[in-house]
DOVEX-904337 format. One line per field, with one value per residue (C-alpha): x, y, z; residue number from 1; residue in one letter. Coordinates in steps of 0.5 Angstrom, whole numbers. Layout:
<lumvexs>
c1	(X | ...)
c2	(Y | ...)
c3	(Z | ...)
num	(NUM | ...)
residuo	(a | ...)
</lumvexs>
This chain:
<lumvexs>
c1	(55 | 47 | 42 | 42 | 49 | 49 | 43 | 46 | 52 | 46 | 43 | 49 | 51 | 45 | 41 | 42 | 47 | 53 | 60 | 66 | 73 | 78 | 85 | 86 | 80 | 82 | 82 | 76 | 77 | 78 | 72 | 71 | 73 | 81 | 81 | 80 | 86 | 90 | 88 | 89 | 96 | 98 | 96 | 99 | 106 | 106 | 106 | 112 | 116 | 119 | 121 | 124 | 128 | 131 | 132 | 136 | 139 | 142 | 143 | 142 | 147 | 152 | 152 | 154 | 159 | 162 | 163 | 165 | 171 | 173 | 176 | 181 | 186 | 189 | 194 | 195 | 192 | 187 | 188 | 183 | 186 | 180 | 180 | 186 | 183 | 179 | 185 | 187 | 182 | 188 | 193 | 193 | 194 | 189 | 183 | 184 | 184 | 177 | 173 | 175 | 173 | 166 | 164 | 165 | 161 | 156 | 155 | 156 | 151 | 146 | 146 | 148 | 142 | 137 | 138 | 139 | 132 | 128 | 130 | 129 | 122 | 120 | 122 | 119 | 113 | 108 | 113 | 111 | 118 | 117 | 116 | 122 | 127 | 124 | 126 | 134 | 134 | 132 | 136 | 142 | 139 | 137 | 144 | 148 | 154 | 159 | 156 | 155 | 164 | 165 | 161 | 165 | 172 | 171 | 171 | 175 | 182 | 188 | 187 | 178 | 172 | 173 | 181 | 179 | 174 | 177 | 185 | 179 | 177 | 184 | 184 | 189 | 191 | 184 | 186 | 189 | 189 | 181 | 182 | 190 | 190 | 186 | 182 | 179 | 178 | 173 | 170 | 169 | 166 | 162 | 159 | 159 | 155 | 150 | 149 | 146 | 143 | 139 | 134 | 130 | 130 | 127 | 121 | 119 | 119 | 115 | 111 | 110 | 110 | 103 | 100 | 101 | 93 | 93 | 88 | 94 | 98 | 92 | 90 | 98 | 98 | 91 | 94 | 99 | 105 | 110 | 113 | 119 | 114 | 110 | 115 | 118 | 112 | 107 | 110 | 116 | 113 | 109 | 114 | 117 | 115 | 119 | 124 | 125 | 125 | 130 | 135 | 135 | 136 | 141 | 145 | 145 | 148 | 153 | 155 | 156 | 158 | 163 | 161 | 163 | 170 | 172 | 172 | 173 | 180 | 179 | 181 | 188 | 192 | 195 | 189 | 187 | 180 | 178 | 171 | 170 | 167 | 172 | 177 | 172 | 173 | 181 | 183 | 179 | 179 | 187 | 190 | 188 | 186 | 179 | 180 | 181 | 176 | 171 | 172 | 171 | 164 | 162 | 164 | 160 | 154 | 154 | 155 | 149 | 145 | 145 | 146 | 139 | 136 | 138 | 136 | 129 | 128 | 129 | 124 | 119 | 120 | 119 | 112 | 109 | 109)
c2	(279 | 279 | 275 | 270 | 268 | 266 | 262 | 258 | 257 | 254 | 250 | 247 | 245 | 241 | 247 | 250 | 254 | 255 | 251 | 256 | 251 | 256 | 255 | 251 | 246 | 239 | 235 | 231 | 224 | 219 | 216 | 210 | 209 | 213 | 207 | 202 | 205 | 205 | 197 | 195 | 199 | 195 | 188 | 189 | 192 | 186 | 181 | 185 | 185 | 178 | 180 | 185 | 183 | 178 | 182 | 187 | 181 | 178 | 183 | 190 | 189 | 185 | 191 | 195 | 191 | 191 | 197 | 200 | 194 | 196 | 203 | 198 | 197 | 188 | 190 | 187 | 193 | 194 | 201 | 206 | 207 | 211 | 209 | 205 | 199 | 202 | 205 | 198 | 198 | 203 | 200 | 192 | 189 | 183 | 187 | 190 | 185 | 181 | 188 | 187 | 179 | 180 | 185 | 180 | 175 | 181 | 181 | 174 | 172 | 177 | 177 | 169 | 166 | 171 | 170 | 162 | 162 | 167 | 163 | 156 | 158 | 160 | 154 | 149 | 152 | 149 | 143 | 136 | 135 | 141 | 136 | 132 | 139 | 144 | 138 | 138 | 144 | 146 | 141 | 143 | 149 | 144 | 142 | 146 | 150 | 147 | 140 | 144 | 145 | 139 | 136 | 142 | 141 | 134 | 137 | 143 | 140 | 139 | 130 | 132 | 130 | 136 | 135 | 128 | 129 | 134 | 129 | 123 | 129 | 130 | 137 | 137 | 143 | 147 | 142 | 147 | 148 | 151 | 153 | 155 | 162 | 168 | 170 | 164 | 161 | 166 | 165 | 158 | 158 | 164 | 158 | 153 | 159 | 160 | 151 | 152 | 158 | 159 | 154 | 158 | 164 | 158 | 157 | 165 | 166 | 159 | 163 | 169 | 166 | 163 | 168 | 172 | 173 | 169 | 174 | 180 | 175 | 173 | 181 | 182 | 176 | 178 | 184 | 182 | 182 | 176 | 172 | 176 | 183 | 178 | 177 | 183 | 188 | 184 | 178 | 180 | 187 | 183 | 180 | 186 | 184 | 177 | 181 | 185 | 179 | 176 | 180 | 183 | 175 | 174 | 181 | 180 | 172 | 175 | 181 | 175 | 169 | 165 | 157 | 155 | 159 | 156 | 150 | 151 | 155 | 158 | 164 | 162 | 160 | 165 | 170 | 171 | 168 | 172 | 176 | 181 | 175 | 171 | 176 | 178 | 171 | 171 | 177 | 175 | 167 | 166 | 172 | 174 | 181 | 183 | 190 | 189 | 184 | 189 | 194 | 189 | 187 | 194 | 197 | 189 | 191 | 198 | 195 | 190 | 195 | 201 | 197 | 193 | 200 | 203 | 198 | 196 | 204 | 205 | 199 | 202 | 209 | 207 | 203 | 210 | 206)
c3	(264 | 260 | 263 | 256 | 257 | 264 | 262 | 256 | 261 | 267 | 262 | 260 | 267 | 267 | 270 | 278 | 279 | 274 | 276 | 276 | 277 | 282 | 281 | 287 | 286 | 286 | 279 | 277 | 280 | 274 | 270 | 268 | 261 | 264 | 268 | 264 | 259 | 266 | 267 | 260 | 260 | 267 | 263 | 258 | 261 | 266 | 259 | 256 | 262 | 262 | 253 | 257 | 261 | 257 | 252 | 256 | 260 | 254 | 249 | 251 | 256 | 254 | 248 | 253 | 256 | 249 | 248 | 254 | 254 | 247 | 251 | 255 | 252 | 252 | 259 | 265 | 268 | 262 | 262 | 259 | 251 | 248 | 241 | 240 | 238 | 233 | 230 | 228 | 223 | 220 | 222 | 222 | 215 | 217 | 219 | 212 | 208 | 213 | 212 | 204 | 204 | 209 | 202 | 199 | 202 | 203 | 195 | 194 | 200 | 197 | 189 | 189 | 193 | 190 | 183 | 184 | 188 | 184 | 178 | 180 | 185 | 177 | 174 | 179 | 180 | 176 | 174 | 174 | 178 | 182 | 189 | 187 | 185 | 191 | 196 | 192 | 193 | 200 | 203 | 203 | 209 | 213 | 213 | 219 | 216 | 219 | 216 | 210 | 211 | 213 | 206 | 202 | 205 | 201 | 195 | 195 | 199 | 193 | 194 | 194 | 189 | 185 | 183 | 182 | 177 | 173 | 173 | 170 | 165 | 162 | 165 | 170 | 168 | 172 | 178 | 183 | 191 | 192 | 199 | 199 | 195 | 195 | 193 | 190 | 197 | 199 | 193 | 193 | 200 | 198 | 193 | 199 | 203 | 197 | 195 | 203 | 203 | 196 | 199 | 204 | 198 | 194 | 199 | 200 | 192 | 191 | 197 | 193 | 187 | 189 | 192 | 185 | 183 | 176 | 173 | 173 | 168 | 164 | 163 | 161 | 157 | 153 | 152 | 148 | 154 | 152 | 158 | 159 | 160 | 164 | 169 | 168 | 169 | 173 | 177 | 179 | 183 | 186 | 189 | 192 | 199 | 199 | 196 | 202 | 207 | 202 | 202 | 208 | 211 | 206 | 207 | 216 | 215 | 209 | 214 | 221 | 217 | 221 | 222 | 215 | 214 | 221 | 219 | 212 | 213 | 220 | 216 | 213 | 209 | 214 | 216 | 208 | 209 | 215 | 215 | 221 | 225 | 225 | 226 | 232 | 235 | 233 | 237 | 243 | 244 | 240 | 241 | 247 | 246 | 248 | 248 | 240 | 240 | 242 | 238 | 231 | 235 | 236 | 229 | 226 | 230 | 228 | 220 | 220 | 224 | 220 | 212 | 215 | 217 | 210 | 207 | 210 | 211 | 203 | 201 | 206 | 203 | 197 | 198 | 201 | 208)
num	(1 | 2 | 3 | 4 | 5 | 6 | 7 | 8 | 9 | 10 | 11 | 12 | 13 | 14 | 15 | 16 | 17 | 18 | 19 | 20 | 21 | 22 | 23 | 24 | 25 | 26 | 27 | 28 | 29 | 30 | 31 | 32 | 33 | 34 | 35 | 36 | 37 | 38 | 39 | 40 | 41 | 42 | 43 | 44 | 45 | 46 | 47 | 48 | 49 | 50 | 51 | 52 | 53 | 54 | 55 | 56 | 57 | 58 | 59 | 60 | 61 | 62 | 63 | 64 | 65 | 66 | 67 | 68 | 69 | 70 | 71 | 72 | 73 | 74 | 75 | 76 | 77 | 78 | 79 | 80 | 81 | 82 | 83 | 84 | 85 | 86 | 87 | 88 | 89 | 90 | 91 | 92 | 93 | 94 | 95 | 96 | 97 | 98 | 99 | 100 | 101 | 102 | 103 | 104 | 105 | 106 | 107 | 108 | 109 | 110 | 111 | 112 | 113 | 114 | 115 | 116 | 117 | 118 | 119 | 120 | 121 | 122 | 123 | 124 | 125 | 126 | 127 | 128 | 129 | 130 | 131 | 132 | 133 | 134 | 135 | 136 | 137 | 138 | 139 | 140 | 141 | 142 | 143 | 144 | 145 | 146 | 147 | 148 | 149 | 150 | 151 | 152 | 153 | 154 | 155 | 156 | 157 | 158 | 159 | 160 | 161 | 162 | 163 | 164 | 165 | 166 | 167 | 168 | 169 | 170 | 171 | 172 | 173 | 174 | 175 | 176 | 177 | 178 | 179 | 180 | 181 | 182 | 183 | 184 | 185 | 186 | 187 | 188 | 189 | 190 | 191 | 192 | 193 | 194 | 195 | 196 | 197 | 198 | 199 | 200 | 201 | 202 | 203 | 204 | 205 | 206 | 207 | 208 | 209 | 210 | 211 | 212 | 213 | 214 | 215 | 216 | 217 | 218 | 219 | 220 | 221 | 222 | 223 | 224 | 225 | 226 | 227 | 228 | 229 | 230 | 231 | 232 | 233 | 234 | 235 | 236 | 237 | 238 | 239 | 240 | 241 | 242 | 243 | 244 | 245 | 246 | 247 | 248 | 249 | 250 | 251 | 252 | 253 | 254 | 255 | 256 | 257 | 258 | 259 | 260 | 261 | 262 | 263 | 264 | 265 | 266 | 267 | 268 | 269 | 270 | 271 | 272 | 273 | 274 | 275 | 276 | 277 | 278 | 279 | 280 | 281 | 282 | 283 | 284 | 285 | 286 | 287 | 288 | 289 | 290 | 291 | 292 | 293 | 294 | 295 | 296 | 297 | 298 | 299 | 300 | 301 | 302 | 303 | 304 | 305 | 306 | 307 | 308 | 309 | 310 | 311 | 312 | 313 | 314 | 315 | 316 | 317 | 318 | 319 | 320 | 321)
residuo	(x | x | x | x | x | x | x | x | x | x | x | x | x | x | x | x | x | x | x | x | x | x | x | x | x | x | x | x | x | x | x | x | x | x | x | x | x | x | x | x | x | x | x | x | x | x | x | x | x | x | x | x | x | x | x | x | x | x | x | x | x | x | x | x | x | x | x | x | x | x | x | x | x | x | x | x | x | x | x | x | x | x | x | x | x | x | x | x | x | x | x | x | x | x | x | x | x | x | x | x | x | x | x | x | x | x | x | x | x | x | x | x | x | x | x | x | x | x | x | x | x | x | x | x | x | x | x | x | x | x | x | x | x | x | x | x | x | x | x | x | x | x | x | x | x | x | x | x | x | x | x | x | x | x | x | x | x | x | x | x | x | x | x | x | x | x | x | x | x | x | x | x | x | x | x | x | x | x | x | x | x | x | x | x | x | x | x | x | x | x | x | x | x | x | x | x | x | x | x | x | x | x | x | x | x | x | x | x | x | x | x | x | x | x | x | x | x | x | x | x | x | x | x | x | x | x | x | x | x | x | x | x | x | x | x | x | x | x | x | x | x | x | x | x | x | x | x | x | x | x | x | x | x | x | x | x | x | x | x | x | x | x | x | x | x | x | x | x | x | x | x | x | x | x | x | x | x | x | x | x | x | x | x | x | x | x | x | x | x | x | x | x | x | x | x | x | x | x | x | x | x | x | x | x | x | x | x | x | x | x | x | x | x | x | x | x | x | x | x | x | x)
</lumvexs>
């Protein structure tokens, strides 16, 4: 080795002898600043066990218990079934029809309060009434949903508002039993779910609406963008995260909708109006079947989750995040 070198190498080490660390050398102690990374860890892992815990105590492990027992069959002796259950999905007509009603309710509970909202925030954004119209309609929300059943059933039943009001208009021949034939009862419930529900889509566009800087539609309107162009082309991409939150709300509530039908039908006439939810609650509860209860728990859970990731993975993706 020359001379220079081992002089760099001294000089770099502060002068004195070289230092050469041997395989068998003990690591250097930790310095100050790994310290306080290794303090700020603990601090914060120790403010996020209790979270933690209730998570994994209320959701993660009842999840779990789920589905193991959803490979039980509904015996005394509870034997191992593998995928019995699950093939009811094939076999059973009831859960066939409540997978074809919670696809109507997915689409209705998704497309109806978006649409309403959207339009009645623009409406009433900057109308004179505009206090007195938000207040109509976001009280409905403020309802629970079985409240909400409760005032509909008023309505719907065969002697209800609705029939009385069209036997005085002379047109008996629209008055009918709402609630007794499918698929009509799913979806004048779908239209209950969406009186209730369009009242939180009507807050978070009247939000957005607001926070749209009035300088972009008065840049559009300048530049000779008529007011259909300006929703279309300015407004409503500027809407785009209220959007996401919309329906992505409305898409969790329309797969695990249950409180409304209950009290409306309890899935009837027969099991015509059942929703997975419902069927859930049916097989396990009234016929006594939680191993089948199980498996429609599991395959509903599976179904919100991978439609919420789809569908939020597709929006982000498309934003560039």
């Amino acid at each position: 080795m020359s001379t220079s070198s081992t002089d760099q190498r001294t000089s770099a080490t502060g002068g004195g002898l070289p230092i050469v660390s041997s395989p068998g050398s003990a690591p250097p102690p930790p310095t100050t600043h790994t310290w306080r990374k290794r303090r700020e860890r603990l601090t914060a892992g120790t403010f996020m066990a209790p979270a933690v815990l209730l998570v994994t105590a209320f959701l993660l492990a009842p999840f779990v218990w789920t589905v193991y027992r959803s490979f039980f069959s509904d015996t005394r002796t509870s034997s191992f079934s593998w995928f019995d259950n699950y093939s009811l999905f094939a076999s059973d007509p009831a859960l066939s029809r409540s997978i074809q009603n919670t696809l109507m309710w997915v689409v209705g509970t998704v497309l109806l309060p978006f649409v309403l909202g959207l339009a009645i925030a623009c409406m009433t954004n900057a109308t004179r009434w505009s206090g007195l119209a938000r207040l109509c309609v976001v009280l409905p929300y403020a309802l629970s949903g079985s409240a909400v059943a409760v005032v509909w059933n008023f309505m719907l039943t065969t002697d209800g508002a609705v029939n009385q009001v069209l036997t005085t208009l002379n047109l008996d021949s629209l008055a009918q039993g709402w609630l007794l034939t499918w698929p009509g009862n799913t979806v004048v419930m779908i239209l209950a779910n969406a009186w209730q529900a369009t009242g939180v889509a009507v807050i978070l566009f009247l939000v957005g609406l607001q926070s749209i800087p009035p300088e972009t539609v008065e840049a559009g309107a300048l530049d000779g963008a008529g007011s259909w162009q300006q929703f279309r082309h300015i407004v409503l991409p500027q809407l785009r995260p209220v959007s996401i939150i919309v329906i992505g709300m409305s898409l969790v509530n329309g797969l695990k909708s249950f409180d409304l039908i209950w009290v409306l039908t309890q899935g009837g006439p027969g099991r015509a109006t059942e929703t997975l939810a419902v069927s859930m609650y049916n097989e396990t509860f009234l016929e006594l079947r939680p191993g089948a209860g199980a498996a429609i728990a599991v395959v509903l859970t599976v179904i919100v989750l991978a439609a919420s990731w789809l569908y939020l993975r597709r929006q982000l993706d498309v934003k560039g995040e």
